[in-house]
N, C-alpha and C positions, 0 to 999 in steps of 0.2 A: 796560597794562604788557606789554612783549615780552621772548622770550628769542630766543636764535641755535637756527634747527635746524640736524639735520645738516648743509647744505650750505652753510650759512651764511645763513642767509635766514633773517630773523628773524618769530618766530610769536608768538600771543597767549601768556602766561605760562597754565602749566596751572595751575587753583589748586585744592588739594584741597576735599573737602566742596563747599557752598553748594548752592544749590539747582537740581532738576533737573526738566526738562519732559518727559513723555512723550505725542507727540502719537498720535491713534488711541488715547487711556488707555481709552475704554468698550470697546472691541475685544476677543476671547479673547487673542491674546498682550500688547495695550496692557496691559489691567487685570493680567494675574501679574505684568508688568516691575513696571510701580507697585504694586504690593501689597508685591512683593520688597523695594523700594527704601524703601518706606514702615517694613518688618519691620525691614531693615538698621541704620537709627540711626544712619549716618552722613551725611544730607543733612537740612541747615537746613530744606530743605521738599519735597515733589514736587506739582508740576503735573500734573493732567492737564487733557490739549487735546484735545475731540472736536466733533464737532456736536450730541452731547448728554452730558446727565450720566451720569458711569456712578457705580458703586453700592462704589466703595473706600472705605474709610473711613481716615482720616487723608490724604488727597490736599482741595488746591485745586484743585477746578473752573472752567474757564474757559473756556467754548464759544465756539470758532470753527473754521472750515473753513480748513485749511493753504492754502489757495490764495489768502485773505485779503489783500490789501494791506495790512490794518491789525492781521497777525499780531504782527508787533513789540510792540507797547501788550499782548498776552497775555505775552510774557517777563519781564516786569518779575519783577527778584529770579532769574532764574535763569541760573546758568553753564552749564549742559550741556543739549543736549536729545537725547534719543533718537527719532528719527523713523520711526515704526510708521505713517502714518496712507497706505499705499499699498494699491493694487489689487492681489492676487497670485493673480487668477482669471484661467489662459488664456483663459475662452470668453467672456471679456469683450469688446466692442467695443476694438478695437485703438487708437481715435480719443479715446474715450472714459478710456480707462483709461492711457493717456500722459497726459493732459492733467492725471489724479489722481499718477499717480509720477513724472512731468518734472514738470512745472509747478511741482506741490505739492512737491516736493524745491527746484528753483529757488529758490520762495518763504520755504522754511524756511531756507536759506540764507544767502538775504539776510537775513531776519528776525532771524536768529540772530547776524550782523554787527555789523545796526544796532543791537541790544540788549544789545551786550559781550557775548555768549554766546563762551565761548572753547573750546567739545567740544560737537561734534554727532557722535553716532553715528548711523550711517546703514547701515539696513539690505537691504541686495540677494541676493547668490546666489555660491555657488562657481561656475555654468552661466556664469560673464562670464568664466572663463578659459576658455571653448573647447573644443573634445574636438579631442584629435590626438592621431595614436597616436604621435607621438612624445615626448609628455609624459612628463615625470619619475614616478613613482609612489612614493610621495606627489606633492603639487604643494606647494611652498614657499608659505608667506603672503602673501609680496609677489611671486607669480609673475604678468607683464603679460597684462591684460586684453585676450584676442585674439578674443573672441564677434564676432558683426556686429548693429550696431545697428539691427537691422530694424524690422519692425511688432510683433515679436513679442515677449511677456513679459522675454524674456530682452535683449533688443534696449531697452526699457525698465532694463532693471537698465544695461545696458552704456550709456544717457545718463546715470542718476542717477551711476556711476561718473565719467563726465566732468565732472559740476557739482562733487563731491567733489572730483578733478583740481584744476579753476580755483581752487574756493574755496580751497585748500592752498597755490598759487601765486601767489596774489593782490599786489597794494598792501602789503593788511591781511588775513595769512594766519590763518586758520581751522584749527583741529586738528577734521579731519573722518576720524574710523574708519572705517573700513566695515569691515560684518561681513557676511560670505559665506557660508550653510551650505550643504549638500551637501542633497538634495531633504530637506521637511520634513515631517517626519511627527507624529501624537497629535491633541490636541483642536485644535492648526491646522496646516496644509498649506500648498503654495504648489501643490500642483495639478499640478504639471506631469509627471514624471517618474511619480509615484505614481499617476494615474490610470490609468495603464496599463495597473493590476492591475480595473479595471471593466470589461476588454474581455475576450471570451471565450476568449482567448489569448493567452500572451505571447509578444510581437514580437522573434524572433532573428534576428539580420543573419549569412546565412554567413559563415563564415570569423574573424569576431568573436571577440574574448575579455571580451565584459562584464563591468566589475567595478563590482556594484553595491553605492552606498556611502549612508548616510541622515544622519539628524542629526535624532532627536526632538526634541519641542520643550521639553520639559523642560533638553536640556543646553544650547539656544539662550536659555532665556530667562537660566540660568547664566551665558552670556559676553554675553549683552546687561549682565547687570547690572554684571557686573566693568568692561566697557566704558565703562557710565554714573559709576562710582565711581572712574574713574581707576587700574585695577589692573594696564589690561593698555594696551598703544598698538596699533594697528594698520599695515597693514591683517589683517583675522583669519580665517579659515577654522574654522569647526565642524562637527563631525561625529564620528559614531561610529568607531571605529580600524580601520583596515583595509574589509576589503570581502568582499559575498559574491560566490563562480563562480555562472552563471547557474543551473546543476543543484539549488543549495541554495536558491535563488528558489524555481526551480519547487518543491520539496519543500513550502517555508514554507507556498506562497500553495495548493497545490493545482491551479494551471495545467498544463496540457501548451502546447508552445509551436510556434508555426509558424515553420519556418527558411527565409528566402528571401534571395536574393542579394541585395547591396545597392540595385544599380542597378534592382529589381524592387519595393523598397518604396518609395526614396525617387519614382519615378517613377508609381506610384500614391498616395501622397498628396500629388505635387505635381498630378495632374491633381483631388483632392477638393478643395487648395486651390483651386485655379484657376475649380471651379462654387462653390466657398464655403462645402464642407463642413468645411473645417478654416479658423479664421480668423486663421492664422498660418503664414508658410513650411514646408515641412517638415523644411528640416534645423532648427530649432531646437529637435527633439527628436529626430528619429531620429539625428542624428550622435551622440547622448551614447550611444546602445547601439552603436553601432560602433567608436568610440574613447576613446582612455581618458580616465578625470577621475576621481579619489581625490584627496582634501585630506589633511591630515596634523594640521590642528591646534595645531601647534608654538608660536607665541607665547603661546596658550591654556595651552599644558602646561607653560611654564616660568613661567606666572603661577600652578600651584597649580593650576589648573580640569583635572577631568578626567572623559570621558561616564560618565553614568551610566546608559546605555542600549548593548550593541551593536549591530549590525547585525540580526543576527536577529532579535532580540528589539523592536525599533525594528519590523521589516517585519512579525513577527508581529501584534505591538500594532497597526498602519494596518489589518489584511488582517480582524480582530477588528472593528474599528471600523468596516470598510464593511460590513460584515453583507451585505444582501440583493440591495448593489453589487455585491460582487465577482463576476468573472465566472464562481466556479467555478460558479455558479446560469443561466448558459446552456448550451444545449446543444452541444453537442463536433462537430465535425467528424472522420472519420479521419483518422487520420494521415500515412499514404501516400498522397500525392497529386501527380497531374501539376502538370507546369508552369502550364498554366491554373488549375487550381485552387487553386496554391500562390498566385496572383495576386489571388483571392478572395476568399483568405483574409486577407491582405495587407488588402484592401479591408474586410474585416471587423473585422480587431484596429483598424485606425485606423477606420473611420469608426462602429464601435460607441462607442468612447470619446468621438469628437466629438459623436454623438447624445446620451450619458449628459450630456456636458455643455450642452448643448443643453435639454435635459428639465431638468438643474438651474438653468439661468439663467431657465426661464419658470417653476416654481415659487415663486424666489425675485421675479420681478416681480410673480406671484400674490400673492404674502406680502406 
């Protein structure tokens, strides 16, 4: 069944209720989504799709790996899928961990096609609009996705955006959400922006006006759910309101912070890239502390959803949770320092963070 979207191209018919798949369901954020969605009472059934059972109760289990050719034959009975089952660890192999959020996005795609699924929400990052100091602040919901699709994390978000893209465009169009939050913080992260606070310093670009903005994952799992229940349409932006000045960072977190020119840090962590201490370009992080990126939330806020976390209180809670990470547990460098030094230091705030993740990726192949 189709209706006309906006532009007149016609899309699968939304249909309220029936049943909903959440892939990555054994996962920290897979299992709340499904739990929520399970508590809600308004879907005929929830699915959860992992490579193993996870432990919700009132969810059908159905184990397979999103990258599955024979995902489809898992949809049976369901309208909508929420697709959780991606990699969102920087210091992951770059080869590797495409292949789990392209691929496996691709697959869920098609699968989702083939099995009259008519709502996939799909989850990526506010970091796929870009940092440019000419951006609006806020950044509107459907503001175009200007990131580069590189090797990096964010470069990954900015293809699974493009599968979303086609599937929406198609033959046989697909009503594909995407939900975007602004770096994520609580009992899951996306790593990227917040590890920062594990270096012995934080990284200020002269001349910059950082406006640092978060999105616990408590209000994420809020707009994943409405997303999955047909409350809000997309595409969506989450996060906490507004933003902190870098000054109220440093307070929260306890850092003092090293300020160097732009062209002095992006040029020392592109030479860490380059021996392969950072396994990703380096603007795909140091741009976001030089220009601007605040979301607004606005389709969010007129469907009723509003955070229940701010900023602060968001950065607080992360800065609590790393405990004996964070960096205020190294020791300090002075503050006045020359030019070489400041270059150092530079070398320091990044390649401490690459090490911490580094140490975290062999522990967990320990595990």
């Amino acid at each position: 069944m189709f209706g006309m979207g906006r532009s007149g191209t016609p899309v699968r018919a939304k249909r309220s209720g029936g049943g909903v798949a959440v892939t990555g369901a054994a996962g920290e954020l897979g299992s709340r989504v499904a739990a929520r969605l399970v508590e809600s009472g308004e879907c005929t059934r929830v699915v959860g799709i992992d490579t193993a059972r996870g432990d919700v109760t009132g969810v059908t289990w159905r184990r397979a790996d999103v990258r599955d050719p024979t995902l489809r034959t898992k949809l049976a009975g369901v309208e909508t899928v929420v697709h959780l089952a991606n990699d969102r660890r920087p210091d992951a192999s770059p080869i590797d961990r495409r292949i789990v959020n392209v691929r496996g996005t691709e697959n869920v795609i098609a699968a989702a096609a083939a099995a009259d699924v008519t709502r996939v929400v799909l989850l990526t990052s506010a970091m796929v609009y870009g940092a440019d100091a000419a951006s609006p602040v806020p950044l509107p919901d459907d503001s175009p996705v200007r990131a580069e699709p590189d090797l990096s994390l964010i470069g990954d978000w900015v293809e699974m955006e493009r599968l979303a893209g086609l599937a929406a465009r198609g033959a046989d169009p697909l009503d594909v959400v995407s939900v975007r939050p602004a770096p994520v913080v609580g009992s899951d992260t996306d790593a990227m922006v917040t590890r920062l606070f594990e270096a012995p310093r934080l990284l200020a670009i002269r001349g910059a006006s950082t406006k640092w903005q978060f999105c616990h994952v408590d209000d994420l799992v809020d707009a994943l759910v409405l997303a999955a229940l047909r409350k809000v349409d997309g595409p969506l932006t989450v996060a906490s309101p507004g933003w902190l000045p870098h000054d109220e960072v440093e307070r929260i977190t306890g850092l003092r912070s090293v300020v160097v020119p732009a062209a002095m840090a992006f040029g020392t962590a592109e030479r860490l890239y380059r021996v392969g201490v950072l396994s990703a370009p380096p603007a795909s992080e140091l741009s976001y502390l030089a220009d601007s990126w605040v979301v607004g939330a606005d389709r969010l806020h007129a469907a009723g959803w509003s955070a229940k976390w701010d900023n602060a209180a968001a950065l607080t809670a992360h800065v609590e949770a790393l405990g004996d990470r964070s960096g205020r547990g190294f020791v300090r460098v002075p503050g006045k320092e020359a030019t070489r030094a400041a270059a150092g230091a530079t070398v320091a705030v990044v390649g401490a963070v690459a090490i911490a993740r580094a140490r975290a990726a062999r522990r967990r192949r320990r595990g």
